[in-house]
SEGUGU-594136 format. One record per residue: residue in one letter; residue number from 1; x, y, z of N, C-alpha, C, CB in turn. Coordinates in steps of 0.1 Angstrom, whole numbers, plus 5000, padded with zeros to 4 digits. Glycine has a CB too. Layout:
<sites>
<site><resn>A</resn><resi>NUM</resi><n_u>X</n_u><n_v>Y</n_v><n_w>Z</n_w><ca_u>X</ca_u><ca_v>Y</ca_v><ca_w>Z</ca_w><c_u>X</c_u><c_v>Y</c_v><c_w>Z</c_w><cb_u>X</cb_u><cb_v>Y</cb_v><cb_w>Z</cb_w></site>
...
</sites>
This chain:
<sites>
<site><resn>X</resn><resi>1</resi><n_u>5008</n_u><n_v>4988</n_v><n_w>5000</n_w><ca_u>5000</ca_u><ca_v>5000</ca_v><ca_w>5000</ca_w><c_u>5009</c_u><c_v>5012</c_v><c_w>5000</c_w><cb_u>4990</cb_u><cb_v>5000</cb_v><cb_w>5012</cb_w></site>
<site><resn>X</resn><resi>2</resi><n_u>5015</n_u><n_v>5013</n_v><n_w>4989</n_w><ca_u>5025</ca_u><ca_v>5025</ca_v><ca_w>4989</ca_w><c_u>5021</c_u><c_v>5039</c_v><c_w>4978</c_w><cb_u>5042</cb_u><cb_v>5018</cb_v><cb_w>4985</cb_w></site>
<site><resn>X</resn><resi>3</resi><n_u>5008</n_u><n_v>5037</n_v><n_w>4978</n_w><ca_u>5002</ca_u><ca_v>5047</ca_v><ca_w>4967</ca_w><c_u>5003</c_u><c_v>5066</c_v><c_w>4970</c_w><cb_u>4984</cb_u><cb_v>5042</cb_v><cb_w>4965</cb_w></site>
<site><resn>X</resn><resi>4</resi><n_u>5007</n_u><n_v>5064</n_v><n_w>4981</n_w><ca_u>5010</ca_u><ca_v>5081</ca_v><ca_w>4987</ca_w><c_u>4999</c_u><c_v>5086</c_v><c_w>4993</c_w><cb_u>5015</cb_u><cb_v>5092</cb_v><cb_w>4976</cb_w></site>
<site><resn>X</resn><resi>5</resi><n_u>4988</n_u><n_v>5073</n_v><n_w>4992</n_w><ca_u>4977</ca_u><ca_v>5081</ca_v><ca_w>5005</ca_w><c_u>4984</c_u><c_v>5083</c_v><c_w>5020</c_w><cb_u>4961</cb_u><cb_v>5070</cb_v><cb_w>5010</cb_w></site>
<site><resn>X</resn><resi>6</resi><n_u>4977</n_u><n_v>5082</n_v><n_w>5029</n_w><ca_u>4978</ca_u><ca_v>5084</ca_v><ca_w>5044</ca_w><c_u>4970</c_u><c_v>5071</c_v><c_w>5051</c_w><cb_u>4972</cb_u><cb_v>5099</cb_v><cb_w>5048</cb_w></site>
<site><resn>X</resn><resi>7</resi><n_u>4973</n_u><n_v>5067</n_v><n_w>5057</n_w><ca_u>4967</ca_u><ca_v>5061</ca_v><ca_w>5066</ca_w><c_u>4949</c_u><c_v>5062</c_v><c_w>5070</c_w><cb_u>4974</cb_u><cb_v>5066</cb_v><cb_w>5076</cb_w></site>
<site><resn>X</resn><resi>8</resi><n_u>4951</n_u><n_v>5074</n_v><n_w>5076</n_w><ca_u>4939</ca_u><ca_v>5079</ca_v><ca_w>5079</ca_w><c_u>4936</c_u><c_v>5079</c_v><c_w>5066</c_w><cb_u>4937</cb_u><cb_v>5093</cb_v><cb_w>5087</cb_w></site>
<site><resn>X</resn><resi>9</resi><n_u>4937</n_u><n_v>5084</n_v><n_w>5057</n_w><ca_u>4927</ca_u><ca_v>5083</ca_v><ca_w>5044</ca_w><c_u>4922</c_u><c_v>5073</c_v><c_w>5038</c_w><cb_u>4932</cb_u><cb_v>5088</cb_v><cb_w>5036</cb_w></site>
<site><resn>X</resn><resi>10</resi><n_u>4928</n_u><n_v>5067</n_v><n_w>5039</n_w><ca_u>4926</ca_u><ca_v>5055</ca_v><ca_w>5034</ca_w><c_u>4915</c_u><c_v>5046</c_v><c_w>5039</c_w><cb_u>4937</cb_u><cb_v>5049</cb_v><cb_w>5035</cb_w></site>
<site><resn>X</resn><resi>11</resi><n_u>4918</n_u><n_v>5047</n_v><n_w>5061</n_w><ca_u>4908</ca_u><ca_v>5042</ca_v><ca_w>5070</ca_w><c_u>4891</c_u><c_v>5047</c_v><c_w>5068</c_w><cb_u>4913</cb_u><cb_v>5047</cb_v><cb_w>5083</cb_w></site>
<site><resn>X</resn><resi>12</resi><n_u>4893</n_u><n_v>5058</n_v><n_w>5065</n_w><ca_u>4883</ca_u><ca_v>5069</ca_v><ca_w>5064</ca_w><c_u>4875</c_u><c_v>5067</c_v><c_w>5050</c_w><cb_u>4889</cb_u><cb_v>5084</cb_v><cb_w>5064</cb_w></site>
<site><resn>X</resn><resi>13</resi><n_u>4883</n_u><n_v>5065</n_v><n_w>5039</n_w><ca_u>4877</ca_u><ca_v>5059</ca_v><ca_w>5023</ca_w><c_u>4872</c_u><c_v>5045</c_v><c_w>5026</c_w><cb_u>4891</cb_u><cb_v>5056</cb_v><cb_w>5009</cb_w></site>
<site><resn>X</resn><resi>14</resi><n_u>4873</n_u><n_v>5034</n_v><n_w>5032</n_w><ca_u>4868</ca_u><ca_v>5024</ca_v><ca_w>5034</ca_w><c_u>4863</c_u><c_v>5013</c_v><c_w>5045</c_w><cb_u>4874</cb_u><cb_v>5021</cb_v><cb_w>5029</cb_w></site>
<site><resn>X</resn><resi>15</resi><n_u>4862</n_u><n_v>5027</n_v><n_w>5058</n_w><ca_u>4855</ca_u><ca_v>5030</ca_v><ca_w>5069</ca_w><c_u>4859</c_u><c_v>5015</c_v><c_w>5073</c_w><cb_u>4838</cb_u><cb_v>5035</cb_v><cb_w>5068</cb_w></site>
<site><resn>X</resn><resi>16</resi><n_u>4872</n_u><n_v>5017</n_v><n_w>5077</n_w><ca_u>4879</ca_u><ca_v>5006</ca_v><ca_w>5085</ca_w><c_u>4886</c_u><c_v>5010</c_v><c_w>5094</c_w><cb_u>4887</cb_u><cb_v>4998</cb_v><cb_w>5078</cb_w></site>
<site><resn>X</resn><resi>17</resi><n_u>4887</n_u><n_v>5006</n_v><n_w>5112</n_w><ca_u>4898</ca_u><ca_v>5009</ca_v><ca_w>5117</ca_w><c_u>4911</c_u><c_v>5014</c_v><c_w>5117</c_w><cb_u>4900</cb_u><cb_v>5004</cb_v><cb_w>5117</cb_w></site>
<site><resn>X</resn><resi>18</resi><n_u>4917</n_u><n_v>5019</n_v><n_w>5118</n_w><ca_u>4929</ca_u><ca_v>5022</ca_v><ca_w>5119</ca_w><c_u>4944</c_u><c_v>5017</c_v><c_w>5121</c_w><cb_u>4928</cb_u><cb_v>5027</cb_v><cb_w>5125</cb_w></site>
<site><resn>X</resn><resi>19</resi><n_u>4938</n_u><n_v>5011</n_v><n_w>5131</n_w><ca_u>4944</ca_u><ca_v>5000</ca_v><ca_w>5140</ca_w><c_u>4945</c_u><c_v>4982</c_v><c_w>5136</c_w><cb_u>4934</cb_u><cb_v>5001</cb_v><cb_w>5154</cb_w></site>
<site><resn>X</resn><resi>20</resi><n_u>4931</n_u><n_v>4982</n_v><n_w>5127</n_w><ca_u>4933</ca_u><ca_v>4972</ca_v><ca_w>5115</ca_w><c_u>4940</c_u><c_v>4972</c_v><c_w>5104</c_w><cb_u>4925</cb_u><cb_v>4971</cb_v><cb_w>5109</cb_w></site>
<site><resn>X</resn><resi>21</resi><n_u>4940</n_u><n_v>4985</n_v><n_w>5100</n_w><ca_u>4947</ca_u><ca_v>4986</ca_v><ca_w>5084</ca_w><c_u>4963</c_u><c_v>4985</c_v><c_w>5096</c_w><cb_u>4942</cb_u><cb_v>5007</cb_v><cb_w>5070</cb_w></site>
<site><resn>X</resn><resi>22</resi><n_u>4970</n_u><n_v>4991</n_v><n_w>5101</n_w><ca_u>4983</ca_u><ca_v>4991</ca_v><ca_w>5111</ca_w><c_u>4985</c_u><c_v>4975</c_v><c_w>5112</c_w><cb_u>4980</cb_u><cb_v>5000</cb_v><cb_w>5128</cb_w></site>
<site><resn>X</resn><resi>23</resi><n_u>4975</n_u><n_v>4967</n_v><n_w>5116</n_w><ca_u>4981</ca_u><ca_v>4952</ca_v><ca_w>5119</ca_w><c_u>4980</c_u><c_v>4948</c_v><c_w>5109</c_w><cb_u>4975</cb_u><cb_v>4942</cb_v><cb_w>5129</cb_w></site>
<site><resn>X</resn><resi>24</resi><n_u>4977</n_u><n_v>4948</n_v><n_w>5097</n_w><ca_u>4975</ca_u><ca_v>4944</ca_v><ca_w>5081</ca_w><c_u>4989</c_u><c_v>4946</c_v><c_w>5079</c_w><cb_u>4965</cb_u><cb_v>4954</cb_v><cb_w>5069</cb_w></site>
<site><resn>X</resn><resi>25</resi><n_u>4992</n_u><n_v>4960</n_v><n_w>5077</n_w><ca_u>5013</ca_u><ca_v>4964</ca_v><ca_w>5073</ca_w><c_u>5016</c_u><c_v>4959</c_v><c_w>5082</c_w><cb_u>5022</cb_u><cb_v>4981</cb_v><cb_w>5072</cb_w></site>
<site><resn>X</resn><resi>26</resi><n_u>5017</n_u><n_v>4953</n_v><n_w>5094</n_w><ca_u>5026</ca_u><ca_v>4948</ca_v><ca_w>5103</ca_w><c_u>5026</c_u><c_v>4932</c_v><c_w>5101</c_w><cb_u>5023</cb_u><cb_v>4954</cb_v><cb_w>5118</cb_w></site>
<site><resn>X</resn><resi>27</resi><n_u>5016</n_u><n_v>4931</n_v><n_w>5091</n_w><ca_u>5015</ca_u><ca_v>4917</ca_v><ca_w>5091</ca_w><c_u>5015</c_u><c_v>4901</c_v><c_w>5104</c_w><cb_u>5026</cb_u><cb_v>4916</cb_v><cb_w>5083</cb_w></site>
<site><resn>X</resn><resi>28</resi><n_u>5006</n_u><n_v>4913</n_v><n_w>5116</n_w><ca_u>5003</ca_u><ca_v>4905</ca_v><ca_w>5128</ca_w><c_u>4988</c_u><c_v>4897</c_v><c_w>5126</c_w><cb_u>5003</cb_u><cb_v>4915</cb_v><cb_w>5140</cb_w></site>
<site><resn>X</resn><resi>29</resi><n_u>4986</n_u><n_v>4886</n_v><n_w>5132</n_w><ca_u>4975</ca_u><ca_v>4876</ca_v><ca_w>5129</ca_w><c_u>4974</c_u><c_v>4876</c_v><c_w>5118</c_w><cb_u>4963</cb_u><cb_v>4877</cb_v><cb_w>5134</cb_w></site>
<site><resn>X</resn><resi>30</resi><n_u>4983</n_u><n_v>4872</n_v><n_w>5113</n_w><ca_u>4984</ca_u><ca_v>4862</ca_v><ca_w>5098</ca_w><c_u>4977</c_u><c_v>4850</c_v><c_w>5099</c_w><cb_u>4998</cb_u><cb_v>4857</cb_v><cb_w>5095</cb_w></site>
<site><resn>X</resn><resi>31</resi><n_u>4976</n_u><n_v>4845</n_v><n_w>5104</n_w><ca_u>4975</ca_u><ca_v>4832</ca_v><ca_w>5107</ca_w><c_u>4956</c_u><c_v>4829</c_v><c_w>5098</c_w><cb_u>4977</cb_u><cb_v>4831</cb_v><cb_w>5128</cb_w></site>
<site><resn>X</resn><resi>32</resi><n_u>4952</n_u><n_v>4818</n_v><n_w>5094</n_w><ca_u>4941</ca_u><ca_v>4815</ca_v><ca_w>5086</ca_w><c_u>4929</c_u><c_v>4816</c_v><c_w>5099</c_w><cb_u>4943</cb_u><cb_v>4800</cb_v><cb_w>5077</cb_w></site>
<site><resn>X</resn><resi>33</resi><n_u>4921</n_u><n_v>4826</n_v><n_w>5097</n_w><ca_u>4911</ca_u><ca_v>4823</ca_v><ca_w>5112</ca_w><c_u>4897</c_u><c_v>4809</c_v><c_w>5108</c_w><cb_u>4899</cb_u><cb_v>4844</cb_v><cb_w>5117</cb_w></site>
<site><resn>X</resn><resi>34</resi><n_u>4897</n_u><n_v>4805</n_v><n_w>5121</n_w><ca_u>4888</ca_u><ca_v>4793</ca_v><ca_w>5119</ca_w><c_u>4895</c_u><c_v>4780</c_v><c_w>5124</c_w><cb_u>4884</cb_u><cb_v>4790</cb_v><cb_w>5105</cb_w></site>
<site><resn>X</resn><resi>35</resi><n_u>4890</n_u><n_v>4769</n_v><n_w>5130</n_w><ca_u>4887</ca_u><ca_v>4760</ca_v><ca_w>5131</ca_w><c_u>4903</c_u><c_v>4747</c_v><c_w>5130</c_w><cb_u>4875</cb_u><cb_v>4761</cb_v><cb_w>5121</cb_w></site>
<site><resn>X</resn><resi>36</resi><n_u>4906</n_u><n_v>4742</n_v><n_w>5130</n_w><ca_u>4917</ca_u><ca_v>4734</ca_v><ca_w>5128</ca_w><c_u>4911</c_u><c_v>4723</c_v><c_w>5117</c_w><cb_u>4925</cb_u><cb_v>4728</cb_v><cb_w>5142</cb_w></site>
<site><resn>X</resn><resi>37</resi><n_u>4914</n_u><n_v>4723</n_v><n_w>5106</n_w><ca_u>4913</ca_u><ca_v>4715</ca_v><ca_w>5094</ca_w><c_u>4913</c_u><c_v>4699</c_v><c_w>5099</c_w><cb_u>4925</cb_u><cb_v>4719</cb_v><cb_w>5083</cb_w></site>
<site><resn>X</resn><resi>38</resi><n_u>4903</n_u><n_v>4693</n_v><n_w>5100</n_w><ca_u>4904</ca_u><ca_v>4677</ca_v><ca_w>5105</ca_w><c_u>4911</c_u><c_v>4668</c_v><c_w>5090</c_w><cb_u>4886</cb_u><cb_v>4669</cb_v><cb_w>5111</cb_w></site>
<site><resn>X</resn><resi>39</resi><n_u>4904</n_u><n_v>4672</n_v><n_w>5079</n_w><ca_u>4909</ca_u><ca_v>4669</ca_v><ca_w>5066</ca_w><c_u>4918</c_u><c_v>4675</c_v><c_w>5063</c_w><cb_u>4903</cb_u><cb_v>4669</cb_v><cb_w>5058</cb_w></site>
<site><resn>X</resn><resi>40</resi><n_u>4927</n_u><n_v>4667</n_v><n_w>5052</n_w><ca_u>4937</ca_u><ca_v>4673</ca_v><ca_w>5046</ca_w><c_u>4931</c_u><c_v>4675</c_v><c_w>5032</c_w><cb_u>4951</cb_u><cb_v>4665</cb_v><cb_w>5047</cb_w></site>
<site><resn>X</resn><resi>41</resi><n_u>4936</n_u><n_v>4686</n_v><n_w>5023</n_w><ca_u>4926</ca_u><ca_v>4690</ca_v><ca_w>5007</ca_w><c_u>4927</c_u><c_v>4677</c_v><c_w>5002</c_w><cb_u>4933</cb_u><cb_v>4703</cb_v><cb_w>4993</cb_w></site>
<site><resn>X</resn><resi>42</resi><n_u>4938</n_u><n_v>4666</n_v><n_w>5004</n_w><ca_u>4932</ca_u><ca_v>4657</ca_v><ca_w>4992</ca_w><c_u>4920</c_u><c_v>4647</c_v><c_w>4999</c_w><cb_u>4946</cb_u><cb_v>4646</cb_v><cb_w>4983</cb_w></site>
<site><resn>X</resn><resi>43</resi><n_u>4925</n_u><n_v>4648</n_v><n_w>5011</n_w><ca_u>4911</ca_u><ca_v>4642</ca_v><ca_w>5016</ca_w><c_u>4895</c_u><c_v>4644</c_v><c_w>5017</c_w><cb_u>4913</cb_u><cb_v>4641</cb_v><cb_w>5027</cb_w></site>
<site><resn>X</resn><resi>44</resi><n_u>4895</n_u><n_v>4653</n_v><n_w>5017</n_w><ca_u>4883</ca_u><ca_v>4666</ca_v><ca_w>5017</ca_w><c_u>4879</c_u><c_v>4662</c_v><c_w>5000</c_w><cb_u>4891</cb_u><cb_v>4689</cb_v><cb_w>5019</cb_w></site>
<site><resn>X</resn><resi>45</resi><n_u>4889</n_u><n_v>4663</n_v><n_w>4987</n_w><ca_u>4883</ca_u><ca_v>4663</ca_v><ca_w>4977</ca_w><c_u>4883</c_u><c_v>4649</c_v><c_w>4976</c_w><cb_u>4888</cb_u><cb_v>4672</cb_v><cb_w>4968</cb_w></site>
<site><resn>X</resn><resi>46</resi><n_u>4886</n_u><n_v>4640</n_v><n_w>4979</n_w><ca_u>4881</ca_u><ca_v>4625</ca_v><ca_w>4979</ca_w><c_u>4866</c_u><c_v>4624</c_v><c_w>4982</c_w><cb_u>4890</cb_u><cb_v>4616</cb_v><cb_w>4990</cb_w></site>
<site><resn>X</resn><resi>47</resi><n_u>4868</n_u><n_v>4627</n_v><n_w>4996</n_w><ca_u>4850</ca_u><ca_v>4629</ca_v><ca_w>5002</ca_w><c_u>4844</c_u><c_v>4634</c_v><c_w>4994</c_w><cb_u>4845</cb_u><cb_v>4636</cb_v><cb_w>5014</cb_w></site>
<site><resn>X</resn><resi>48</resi><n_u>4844</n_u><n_v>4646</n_v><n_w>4987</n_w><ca_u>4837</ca_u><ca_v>4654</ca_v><ca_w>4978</ca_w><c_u>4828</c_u><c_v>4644</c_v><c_w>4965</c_w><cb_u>4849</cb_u><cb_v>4666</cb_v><cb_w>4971</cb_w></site>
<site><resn>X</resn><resi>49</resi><n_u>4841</n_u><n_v>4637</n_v><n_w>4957</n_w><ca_u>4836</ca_u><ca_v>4630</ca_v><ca_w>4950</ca_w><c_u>4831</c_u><c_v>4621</c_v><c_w>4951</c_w><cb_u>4840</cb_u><cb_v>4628</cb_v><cb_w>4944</cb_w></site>
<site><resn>X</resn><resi>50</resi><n_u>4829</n_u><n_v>4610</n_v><n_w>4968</n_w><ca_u>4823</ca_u><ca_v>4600</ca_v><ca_w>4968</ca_w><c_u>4810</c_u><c_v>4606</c_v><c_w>4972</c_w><cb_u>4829</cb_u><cb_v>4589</cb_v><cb_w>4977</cb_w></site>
<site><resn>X</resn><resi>51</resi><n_u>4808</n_u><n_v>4618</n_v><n_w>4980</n_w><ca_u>4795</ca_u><ca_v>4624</ca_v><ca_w>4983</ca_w><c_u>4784</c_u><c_v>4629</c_v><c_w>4967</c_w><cb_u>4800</cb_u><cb_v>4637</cb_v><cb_w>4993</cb_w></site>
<site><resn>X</resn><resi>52</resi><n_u>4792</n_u><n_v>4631</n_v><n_w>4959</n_w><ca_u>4790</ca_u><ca_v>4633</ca_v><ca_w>4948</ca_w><c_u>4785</c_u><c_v>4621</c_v><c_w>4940</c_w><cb_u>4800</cb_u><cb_v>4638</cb_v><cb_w>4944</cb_w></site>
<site><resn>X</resn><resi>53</resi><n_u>4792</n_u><n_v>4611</n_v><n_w>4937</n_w><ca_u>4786</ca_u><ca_v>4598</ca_v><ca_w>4931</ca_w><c_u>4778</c_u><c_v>4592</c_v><c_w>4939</c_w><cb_u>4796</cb_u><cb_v>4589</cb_v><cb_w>4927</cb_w></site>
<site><resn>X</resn><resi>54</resi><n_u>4778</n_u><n_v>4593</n_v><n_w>4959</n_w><ca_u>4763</ca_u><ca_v>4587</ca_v><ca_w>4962</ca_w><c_u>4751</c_u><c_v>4597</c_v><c_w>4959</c_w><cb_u>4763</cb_u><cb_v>4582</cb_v><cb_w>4978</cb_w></site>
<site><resn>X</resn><resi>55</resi><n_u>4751</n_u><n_v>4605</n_v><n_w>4958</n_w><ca_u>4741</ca_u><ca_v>4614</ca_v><ca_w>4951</ca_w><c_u>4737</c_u><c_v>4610</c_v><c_w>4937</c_w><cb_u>4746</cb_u><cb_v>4629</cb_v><cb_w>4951</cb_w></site>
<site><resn>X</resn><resi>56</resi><n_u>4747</n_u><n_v>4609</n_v><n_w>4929</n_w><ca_u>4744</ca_u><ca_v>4606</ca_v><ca_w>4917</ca_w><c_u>4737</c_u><c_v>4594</c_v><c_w>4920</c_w><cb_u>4756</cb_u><cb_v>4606</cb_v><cb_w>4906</cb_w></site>
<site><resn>X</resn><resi>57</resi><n_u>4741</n_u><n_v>4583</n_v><n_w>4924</n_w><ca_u>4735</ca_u><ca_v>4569</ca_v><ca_w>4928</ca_w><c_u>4720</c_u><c_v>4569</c_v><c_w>4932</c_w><cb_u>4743</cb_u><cb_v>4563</cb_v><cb_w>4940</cb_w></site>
<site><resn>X</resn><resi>58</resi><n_u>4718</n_u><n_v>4583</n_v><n_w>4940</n_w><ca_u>4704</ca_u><ca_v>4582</ca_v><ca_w>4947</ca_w><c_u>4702</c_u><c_v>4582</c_v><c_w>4956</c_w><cb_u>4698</cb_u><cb_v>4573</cb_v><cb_w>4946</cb_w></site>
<site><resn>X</resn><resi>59</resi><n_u>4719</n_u><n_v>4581</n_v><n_w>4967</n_w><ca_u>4718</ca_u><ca_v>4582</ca_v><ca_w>4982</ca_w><c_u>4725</c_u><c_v>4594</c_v><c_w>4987</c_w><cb_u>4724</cb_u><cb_v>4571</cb_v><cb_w>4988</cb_w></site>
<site><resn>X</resn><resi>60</resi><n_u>4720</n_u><n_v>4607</n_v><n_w>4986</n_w><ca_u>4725</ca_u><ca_v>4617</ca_v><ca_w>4990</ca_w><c_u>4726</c_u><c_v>4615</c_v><c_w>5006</c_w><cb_u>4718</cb_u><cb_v>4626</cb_v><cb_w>4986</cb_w></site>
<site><resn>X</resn><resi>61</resi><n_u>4734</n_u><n_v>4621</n_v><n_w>5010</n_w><ca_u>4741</ca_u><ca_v>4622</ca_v><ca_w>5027</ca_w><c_u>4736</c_u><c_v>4633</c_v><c_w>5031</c_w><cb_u>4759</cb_u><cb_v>4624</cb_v><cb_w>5030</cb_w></site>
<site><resn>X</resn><resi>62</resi><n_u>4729</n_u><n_v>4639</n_v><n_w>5045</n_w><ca_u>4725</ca_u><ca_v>4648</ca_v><ca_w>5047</ca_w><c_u>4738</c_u><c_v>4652</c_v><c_w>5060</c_w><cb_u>4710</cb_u><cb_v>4647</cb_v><cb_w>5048</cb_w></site>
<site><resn>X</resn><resi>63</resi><n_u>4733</n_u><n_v>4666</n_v><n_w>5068</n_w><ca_u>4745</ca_u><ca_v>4669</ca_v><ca_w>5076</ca_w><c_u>4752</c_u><c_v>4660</c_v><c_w>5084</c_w><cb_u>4742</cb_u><cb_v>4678</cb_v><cb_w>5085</cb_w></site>
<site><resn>X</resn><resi>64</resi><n_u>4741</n_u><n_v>4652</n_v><n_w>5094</n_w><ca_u>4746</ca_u><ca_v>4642</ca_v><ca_w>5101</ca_w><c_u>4751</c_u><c_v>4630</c_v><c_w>5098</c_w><cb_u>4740</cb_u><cb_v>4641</cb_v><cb_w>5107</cb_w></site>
<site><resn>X</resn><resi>65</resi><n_u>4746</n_u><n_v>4629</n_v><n_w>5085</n_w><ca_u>4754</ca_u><ca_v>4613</ca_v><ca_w>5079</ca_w><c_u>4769</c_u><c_v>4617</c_v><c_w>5073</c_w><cb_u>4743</cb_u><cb_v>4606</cb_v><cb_w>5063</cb_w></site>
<site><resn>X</resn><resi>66</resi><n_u>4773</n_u><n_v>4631</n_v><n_w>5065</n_w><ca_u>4782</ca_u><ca_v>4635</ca_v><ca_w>5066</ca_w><c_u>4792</c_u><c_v>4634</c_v><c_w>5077</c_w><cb_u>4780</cb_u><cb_v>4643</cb_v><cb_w>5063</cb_w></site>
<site><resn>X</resn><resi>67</resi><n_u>4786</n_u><n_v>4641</n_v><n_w>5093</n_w><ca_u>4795</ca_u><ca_v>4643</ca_v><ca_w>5102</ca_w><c_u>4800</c_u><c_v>4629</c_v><c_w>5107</c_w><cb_u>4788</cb_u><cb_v>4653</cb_v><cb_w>5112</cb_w></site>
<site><resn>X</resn><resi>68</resi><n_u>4790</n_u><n_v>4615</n_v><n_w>5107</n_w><ca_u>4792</ca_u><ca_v>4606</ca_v><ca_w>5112</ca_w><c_u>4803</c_u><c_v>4597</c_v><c_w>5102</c_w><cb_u>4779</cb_u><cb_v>4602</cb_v><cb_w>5115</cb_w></site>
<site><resn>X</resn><resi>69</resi><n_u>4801</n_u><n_v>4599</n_v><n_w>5091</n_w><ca_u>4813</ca_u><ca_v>4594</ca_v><ca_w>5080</ca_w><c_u>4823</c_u><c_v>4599</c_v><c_w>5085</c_w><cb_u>4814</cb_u><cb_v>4599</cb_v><cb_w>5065</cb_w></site>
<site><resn>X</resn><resi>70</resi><n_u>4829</n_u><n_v>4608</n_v><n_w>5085</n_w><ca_u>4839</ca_u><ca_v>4618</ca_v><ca_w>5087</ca_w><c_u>4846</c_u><c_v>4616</c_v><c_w>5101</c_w><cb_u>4833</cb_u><cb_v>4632</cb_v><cb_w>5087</cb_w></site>
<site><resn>X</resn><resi>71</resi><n_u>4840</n_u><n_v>4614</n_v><n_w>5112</n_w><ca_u>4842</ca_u><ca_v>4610</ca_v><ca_w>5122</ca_w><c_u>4849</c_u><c_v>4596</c_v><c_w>5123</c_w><cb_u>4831</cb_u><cb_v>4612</cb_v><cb_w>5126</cb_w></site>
<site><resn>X</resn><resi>72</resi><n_u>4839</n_u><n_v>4583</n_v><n_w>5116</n_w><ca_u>4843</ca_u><ca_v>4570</ca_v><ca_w>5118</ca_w><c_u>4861</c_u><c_v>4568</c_v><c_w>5108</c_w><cb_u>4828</cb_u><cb_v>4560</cb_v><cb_w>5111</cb_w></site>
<site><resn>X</resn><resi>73</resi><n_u>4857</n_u><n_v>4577</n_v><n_w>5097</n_w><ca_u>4873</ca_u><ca_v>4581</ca_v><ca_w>5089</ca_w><c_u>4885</c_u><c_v>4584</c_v><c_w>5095</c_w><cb_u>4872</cb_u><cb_v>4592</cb_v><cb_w>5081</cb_w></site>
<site><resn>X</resn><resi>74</resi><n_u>4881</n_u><n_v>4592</n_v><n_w>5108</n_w><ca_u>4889</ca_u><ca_v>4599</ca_v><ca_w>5117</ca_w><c_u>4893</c_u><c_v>4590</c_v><c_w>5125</c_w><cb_u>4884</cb_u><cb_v>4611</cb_v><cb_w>5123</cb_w></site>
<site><resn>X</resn><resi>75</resi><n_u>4887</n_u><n_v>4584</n_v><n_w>5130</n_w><ca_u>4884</ca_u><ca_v>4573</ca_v><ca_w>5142</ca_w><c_u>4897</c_u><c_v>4560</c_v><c_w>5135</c_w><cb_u>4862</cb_u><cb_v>4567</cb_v><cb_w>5142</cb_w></site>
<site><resn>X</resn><resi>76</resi><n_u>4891</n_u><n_v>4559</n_v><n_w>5123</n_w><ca_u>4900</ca_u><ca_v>4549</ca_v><ca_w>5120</ca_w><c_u>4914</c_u><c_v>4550</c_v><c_w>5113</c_w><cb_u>4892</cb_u><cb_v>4540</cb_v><cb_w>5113</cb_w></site>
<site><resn>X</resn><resi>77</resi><n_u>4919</n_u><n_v>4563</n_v><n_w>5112</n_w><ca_u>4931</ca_u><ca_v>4569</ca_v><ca_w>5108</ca_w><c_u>4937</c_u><c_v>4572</c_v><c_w>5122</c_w><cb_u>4931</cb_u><cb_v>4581</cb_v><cb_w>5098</cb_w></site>
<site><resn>X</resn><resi>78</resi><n_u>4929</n_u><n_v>4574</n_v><n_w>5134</n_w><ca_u>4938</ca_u><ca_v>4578</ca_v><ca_w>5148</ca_w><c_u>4937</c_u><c_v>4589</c_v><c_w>5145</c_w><cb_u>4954</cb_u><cb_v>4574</cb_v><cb_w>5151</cb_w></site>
<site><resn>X</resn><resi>79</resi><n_u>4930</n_u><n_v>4602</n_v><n_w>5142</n_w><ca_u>4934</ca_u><ca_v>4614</ca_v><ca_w>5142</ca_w><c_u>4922</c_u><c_v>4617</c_v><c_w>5151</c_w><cb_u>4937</cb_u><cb_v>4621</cb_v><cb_w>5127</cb_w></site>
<site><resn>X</resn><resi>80</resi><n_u>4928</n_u><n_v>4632</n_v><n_w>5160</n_w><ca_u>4916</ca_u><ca_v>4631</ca_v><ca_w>5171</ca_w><c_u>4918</c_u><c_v>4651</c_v><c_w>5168</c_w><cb_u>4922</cb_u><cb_v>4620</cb_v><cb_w>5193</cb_w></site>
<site><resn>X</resn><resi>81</resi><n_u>4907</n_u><n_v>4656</n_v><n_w>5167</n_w><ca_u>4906</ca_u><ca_v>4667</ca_v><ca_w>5168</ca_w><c_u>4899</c_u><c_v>4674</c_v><c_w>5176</c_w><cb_u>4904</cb_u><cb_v>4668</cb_v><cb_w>5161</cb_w></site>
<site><resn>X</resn><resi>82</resi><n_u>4906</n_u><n_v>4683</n_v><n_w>5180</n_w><ca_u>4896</ca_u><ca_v>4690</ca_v><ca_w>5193</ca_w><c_u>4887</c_u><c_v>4698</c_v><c_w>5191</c_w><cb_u>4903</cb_u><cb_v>4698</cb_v><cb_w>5202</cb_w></site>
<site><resn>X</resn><resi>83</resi><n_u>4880</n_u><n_v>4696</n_v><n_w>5201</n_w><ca_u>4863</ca_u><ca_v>4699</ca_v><ca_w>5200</ca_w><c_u>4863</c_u><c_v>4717</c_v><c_w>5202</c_w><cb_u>4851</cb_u><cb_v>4689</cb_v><cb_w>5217</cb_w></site>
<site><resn>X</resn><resi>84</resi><n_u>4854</n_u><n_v>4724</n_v><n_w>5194</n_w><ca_u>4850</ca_u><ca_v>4744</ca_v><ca_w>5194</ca_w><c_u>4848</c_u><c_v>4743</c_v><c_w>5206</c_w><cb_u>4834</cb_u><cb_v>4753</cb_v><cb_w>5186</cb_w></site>
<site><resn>X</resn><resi>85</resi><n_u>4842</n_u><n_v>4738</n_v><n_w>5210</n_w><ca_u>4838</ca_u><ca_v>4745</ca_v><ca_w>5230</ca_w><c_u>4846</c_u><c_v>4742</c_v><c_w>5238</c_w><cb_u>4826</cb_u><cb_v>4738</cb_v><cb_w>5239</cb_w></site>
</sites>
């Protein structure tokens, strides 16, 4: 952001903090916000397509049949993820 505005101007053009746009250049909480990833992407897009072809089949999965797959997957790779609350 080196266009020769100001700070304030800039805060003020897109009615943001100050103190936000400041931890943005300082590049503090970087970090991805949310949840710790129980899947890894190729795993996630594996599930995708089998959720995808049981639909095509006729047996769509709804939330909880999802969460309970996903779970028993977890369960039987040993990976243990900790719970939001």
């Amino acid at each position: 952001m080196n266009s020769g505005r100001s700070q304030k101007y800039v805060c003020a053009k897109f009615n943001i903090p100050r103190g936000t746009l400041q931890n943005k250049l300082a590049k503090r909480h970087c970090k991805i916000p949310g949840h710790q990833a129980a899947l890894s992407d190729v795993e996630e897009n594996a599930t995708v397509q089998h959720l995808t072809t049981l639909a095509d089949w006729g047996y769509p999965m709804d939330k909880s049949d999802l969460r309970f797959f996903v779970k028993g997957y977890l369960d039987k790779e040993g990976t243990q993820v900790k719970p939001r609350w």
